[in-house]
ROZA-164809 format. One record per atom (N, C-alpha, C, O): x, y, z; residue in one letter. Coordinates in steps of 0.001 Angstrom, whole numbers, padded with zeros to 6 digits, always signed. Example, Ala and Ser with C-alpha at 12.3 -4.5 7.8 and 13.67 -1.06 7.14 Angstrom:
% ROZA-164809
+013190-005690+007800a/+012300-004500+007800a/+013200-003300+007800a/+014236-003319+008465a/+012850-002250+007080s/+013670-001060+007140s/+012900+000030+007870s/+013409+001138+008039s/
This chain:
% ROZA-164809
+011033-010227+000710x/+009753-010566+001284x/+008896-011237+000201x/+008648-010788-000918x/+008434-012561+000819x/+007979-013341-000560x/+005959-012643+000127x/+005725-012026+001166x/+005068-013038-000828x/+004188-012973-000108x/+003168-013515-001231x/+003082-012997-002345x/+002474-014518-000847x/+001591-015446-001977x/+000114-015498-001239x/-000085-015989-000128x/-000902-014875-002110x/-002042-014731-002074x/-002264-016377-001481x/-001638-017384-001814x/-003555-016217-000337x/-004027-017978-000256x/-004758-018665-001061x/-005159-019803-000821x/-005047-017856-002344x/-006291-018578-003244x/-004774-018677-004628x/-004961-019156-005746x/-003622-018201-004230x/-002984-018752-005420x/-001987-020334-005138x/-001739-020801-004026x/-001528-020956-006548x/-001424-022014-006124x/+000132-022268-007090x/+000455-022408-008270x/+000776-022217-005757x/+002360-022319-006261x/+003196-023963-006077x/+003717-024450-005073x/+003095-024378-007117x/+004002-025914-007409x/+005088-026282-006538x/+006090-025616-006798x/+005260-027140-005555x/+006123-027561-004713x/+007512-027714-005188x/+008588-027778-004592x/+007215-027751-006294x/+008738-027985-007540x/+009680-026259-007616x/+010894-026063-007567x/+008676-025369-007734x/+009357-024031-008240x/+009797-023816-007165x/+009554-024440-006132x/+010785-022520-007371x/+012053-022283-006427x/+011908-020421-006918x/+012006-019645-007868x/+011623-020509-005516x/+011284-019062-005480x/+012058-018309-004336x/+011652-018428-003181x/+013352-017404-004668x/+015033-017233-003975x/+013822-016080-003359x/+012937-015589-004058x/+014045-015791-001835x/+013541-014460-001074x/+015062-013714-001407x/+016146-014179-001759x/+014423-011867-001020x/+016059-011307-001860x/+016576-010895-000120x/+015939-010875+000934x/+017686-010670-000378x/+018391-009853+000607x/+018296-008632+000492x/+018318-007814+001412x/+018163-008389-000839x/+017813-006552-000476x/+016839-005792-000315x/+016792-004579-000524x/+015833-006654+000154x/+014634-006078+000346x/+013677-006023-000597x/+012607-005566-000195x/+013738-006424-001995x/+012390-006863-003220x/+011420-007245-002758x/+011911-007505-001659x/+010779-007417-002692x/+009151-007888-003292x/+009070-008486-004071x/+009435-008156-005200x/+008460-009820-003721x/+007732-011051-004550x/+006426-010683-004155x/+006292-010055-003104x/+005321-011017-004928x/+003898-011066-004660x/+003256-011678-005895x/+003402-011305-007059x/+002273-013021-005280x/+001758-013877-005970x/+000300-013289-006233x/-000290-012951-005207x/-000190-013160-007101x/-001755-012131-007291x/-002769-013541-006871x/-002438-014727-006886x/-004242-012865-006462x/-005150-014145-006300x/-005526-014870-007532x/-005758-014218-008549x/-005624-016396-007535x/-005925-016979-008092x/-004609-017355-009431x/-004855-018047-010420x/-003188-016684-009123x/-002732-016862-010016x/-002373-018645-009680x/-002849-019414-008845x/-001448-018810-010626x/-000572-020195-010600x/+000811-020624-011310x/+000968-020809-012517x/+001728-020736-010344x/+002955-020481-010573x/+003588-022414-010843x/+003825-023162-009895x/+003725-022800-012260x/+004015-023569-012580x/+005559-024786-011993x/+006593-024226-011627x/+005493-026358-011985x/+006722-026685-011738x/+007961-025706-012225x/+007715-024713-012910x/+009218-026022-011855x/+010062-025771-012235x/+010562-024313-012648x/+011501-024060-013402x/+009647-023319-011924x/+010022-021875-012167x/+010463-021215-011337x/+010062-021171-010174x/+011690-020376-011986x/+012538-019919-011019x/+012381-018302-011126x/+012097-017474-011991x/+012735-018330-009730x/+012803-016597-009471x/+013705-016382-008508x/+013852-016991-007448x/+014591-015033-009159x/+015863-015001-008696x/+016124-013682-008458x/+015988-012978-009459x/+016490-013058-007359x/+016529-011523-006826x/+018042-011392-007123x/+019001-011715-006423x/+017983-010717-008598x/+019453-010538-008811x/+019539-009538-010234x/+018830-009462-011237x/+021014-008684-009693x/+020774-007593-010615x/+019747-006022-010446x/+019455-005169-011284x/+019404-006155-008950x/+019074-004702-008821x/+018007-005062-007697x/+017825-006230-007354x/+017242-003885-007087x/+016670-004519-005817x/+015013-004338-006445x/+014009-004336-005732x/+015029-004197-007872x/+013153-004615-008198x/+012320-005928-007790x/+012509-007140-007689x/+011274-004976-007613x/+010155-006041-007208x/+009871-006742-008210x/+010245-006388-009329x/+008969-008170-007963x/+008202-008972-008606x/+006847-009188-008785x/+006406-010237-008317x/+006032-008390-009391x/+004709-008502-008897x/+003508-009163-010046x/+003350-008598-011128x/+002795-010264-009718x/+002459-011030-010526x/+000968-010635-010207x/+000862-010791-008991x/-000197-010213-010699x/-001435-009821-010455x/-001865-011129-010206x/-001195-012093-009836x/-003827-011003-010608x/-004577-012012-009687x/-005264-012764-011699x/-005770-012272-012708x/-004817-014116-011230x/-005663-015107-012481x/-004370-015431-013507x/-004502-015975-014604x/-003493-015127-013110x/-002142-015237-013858x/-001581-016836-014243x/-001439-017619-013304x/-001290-017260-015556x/-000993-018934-015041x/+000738-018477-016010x/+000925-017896-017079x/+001783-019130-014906x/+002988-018770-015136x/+003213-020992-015575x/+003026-021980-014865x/+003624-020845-016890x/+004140-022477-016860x/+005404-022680-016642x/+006174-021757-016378x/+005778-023980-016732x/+007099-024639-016146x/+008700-024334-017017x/+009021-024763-018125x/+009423-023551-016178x/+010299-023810-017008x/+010730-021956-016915x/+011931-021728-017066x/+010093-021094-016753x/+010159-019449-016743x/+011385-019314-015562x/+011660-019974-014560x/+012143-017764-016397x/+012873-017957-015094x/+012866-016277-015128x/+012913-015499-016081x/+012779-016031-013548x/+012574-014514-013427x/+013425-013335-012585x/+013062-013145-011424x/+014416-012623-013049x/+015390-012101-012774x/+014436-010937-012220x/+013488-010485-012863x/+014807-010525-010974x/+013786-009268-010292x/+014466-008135-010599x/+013566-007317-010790x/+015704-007479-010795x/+016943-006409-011445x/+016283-005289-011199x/+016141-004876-010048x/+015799-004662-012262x/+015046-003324-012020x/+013215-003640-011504x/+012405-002832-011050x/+013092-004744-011727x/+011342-004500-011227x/+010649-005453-012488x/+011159-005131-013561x/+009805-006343-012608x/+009214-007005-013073x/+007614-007273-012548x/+007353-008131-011705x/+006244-006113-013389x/+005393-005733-013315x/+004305-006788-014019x/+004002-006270-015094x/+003630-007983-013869x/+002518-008479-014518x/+001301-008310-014049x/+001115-008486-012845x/+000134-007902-014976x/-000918-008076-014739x/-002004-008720-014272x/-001969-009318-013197x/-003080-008663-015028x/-004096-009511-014215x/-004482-010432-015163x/-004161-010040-016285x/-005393-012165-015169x/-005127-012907-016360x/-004245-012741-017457x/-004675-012429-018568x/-003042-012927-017225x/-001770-013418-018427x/-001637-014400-018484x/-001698-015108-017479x/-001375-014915-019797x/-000802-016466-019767x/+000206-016326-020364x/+000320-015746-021444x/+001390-017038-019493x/+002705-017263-019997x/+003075-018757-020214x/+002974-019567-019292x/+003548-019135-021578x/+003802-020326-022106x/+005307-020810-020926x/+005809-020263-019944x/+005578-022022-021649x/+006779-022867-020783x/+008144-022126-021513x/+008225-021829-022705x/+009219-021904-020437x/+010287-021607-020922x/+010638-020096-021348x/+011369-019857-022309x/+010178-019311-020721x/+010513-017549-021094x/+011476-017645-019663x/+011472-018314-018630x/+012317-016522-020284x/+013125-015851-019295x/+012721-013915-019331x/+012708-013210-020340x/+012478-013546-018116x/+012578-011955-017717x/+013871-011549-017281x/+014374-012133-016321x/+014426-010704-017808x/+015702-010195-017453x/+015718-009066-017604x/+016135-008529-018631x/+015140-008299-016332x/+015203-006316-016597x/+016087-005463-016156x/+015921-004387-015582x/+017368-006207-016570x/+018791-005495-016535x/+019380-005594-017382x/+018937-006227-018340x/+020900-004901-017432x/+022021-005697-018088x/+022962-004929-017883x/+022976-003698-017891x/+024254-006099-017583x/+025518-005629-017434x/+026160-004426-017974x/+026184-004281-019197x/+026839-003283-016969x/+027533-002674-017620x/+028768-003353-018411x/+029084-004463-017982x/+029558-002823-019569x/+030879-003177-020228x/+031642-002646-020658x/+032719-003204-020868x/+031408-001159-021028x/+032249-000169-021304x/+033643-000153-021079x/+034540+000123-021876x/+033720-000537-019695x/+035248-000028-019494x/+035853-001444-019472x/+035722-002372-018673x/+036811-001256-021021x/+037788-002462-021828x/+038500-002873-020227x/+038220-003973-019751x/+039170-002177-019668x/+040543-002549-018576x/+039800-002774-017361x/+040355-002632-016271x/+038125-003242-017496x/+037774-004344-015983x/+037182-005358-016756x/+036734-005113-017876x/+037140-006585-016202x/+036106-007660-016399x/+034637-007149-015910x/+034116-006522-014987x/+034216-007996-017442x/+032268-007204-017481x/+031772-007479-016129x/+031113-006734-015403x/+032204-008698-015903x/+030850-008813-014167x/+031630-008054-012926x/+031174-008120-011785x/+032867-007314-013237x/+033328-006464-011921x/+032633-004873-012578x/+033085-003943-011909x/+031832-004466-013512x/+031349-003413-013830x/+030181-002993-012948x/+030133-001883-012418x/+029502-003666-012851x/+028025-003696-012203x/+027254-003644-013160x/+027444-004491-014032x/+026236-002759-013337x/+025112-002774-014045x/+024331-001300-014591x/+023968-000387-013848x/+024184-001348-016105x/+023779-000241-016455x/+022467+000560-015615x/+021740+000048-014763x/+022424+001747-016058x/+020840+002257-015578x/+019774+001584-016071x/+019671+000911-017097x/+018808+001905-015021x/+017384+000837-015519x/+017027+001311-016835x/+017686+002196-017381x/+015831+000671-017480x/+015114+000862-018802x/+014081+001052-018461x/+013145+001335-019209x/+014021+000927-017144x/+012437+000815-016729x/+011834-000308-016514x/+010609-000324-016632x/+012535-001503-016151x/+011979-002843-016064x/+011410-003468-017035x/+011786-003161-018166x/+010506-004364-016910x/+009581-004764-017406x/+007851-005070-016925x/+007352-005758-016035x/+007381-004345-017809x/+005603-004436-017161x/+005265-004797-017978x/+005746-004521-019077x/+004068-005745-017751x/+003225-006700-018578x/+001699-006430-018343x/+000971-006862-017449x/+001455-005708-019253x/-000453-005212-018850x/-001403-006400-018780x/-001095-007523-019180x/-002539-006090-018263x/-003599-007411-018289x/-003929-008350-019567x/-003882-007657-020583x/-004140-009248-019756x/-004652-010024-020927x/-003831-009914-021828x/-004043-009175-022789x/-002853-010550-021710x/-001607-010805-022736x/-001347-012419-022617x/-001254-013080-021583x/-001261-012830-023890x/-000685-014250-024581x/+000520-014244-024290x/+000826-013197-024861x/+001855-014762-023644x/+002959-014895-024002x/+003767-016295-024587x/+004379-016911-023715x/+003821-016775-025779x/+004150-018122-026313x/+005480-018497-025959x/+006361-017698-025640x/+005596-019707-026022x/+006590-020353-025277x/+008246-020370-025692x/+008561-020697-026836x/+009101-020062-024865x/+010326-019592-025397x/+010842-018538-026103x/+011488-018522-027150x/+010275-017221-025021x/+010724-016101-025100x/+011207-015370-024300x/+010893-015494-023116x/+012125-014381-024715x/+012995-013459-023253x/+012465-011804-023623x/+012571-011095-024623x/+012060-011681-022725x/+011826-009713-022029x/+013242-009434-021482x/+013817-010180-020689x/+013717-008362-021949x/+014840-007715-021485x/+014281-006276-020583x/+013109-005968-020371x/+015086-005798-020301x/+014917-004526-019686x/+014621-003185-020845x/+015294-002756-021783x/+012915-002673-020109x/+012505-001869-020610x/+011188-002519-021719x/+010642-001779-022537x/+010898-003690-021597x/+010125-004108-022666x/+008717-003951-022127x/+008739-004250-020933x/+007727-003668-022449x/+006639-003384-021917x/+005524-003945-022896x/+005643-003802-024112x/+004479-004562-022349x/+003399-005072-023160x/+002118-004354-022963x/+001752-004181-021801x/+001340-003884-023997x/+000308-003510-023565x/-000776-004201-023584x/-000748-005267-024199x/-001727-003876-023073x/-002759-004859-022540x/-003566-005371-023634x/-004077-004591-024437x/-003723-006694-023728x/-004384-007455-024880x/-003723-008031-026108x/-004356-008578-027011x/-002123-007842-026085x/-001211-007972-026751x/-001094-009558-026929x/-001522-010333-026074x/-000536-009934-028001x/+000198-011486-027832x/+001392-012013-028733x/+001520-011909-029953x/+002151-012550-027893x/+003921-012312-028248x/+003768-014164-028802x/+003302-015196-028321x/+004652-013646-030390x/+004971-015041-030420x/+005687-015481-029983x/+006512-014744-029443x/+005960-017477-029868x/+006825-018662-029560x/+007909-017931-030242x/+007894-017317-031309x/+008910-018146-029336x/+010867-017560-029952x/+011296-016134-029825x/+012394-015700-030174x/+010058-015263-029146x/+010362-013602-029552x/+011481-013533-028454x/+011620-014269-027477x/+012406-012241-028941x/+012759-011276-027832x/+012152-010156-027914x/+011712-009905-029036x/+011953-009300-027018x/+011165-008417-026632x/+011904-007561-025821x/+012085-007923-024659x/+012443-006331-026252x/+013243-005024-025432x/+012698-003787-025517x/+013450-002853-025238x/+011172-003450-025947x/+010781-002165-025984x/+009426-002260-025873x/+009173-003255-025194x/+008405-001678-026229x/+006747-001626-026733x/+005962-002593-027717x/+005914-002436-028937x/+005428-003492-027090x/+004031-003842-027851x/+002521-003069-027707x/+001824-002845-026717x/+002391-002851-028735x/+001043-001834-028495x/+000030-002849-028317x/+000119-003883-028979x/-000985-002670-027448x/-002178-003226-027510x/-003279-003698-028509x/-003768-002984-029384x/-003688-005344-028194x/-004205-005593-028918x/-003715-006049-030132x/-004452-006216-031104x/-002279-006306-030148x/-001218-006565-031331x/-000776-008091-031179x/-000959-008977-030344x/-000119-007967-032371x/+000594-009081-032237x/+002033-009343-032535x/+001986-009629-033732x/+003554-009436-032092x/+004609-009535-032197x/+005006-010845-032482x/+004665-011774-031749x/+006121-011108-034096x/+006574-011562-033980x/+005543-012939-035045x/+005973-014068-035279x/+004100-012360-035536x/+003986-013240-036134x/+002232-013383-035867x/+001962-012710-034873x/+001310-013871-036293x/+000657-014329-035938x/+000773-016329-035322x/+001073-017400-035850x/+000353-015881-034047x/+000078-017847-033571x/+000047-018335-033831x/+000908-019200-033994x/-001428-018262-034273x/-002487-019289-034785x/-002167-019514-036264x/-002624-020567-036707x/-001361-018619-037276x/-000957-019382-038526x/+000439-020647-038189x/+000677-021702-038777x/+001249-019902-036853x/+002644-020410-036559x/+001738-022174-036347x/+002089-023188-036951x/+000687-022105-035450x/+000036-023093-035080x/-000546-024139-036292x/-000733-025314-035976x/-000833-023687-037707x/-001405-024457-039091x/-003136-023787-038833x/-004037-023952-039656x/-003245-023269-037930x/-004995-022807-038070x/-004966-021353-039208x/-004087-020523-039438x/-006522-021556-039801x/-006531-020425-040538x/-007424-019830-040222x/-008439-020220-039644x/-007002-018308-040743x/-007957-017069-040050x/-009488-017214-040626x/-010361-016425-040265x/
């Protein structure tokens, strides 16, 4: 079930898969869901839920698996992938994709007012807390505390000084 707020404004370009197993997509008000972003109900029957003032850019691609939680004003740069699963592999005598899939981590939730820079992946279980900001290139599989910064400061990555 897709379901997009009328004050949000989703790009004729992005490709947004409805699931068969019953997930939840939901576009928050006022967000904006960039060209070329994909969302894909695969890997577990979690929802997608994107709060209200959210600007998602071109190029993100969003695996729904265990559940994928964003807040309210986030900005996400071009080119992140969410992926809040992952393959089981344990057992040597099957092929990995006839395993299925480990237990959740708990998805991924993204608290209000978070930076996310461009060309980064959330795995399963990574959680941001609110006011946080992730640098350009991170991976991200556990806790950012609030008000932090992962992976670097920006604005030096950027040539500005404090």
């Amino acid at each position: 079930m897709i379901e997009i707020h009328p004050e949000a404004r989703v790009s004729h370009l992005a490709d947004i898969e409805d699931s068969v197993r019953g997930s939840k997509i939901v576009v928050g008000r006022r967000s904006v869901i960039d060209s070329f972003v994909k969302v894909k109900p695969a890997g577990g029957s979690g929802d997608l839920i994107i709060g209200a003032d959210t600007v998602i850019n071109s190029g993100c691609v969003f695996y729904t698996g265990n559940g994928v939680c964003i807040g309210d004003n986030v900005a996400i740069a071009a080119n992140c992938t969410f992926a809040p699963t992952n393959h089981e592999f344990r057992d040597r005598s099957k092929l990995i994709r006839s395993q299925g899939f480990r237990p959740t981590k708990g998805g991924i939730v993204i608290e209000d007012d978070v930076w996310i820079g461009a060309n980064c992946v959330f795995l399963d279980g990574a959680m941001l807390r609110k006011g946080c900001v992730i640098a350009a290139g991170s991976v991200v599989r556990g806790e950012v505390e609030g008000y932090s910064i992962q992976g670097g400061n920006p604005l030096k990555l950027l040539g500005w000084r404090e």
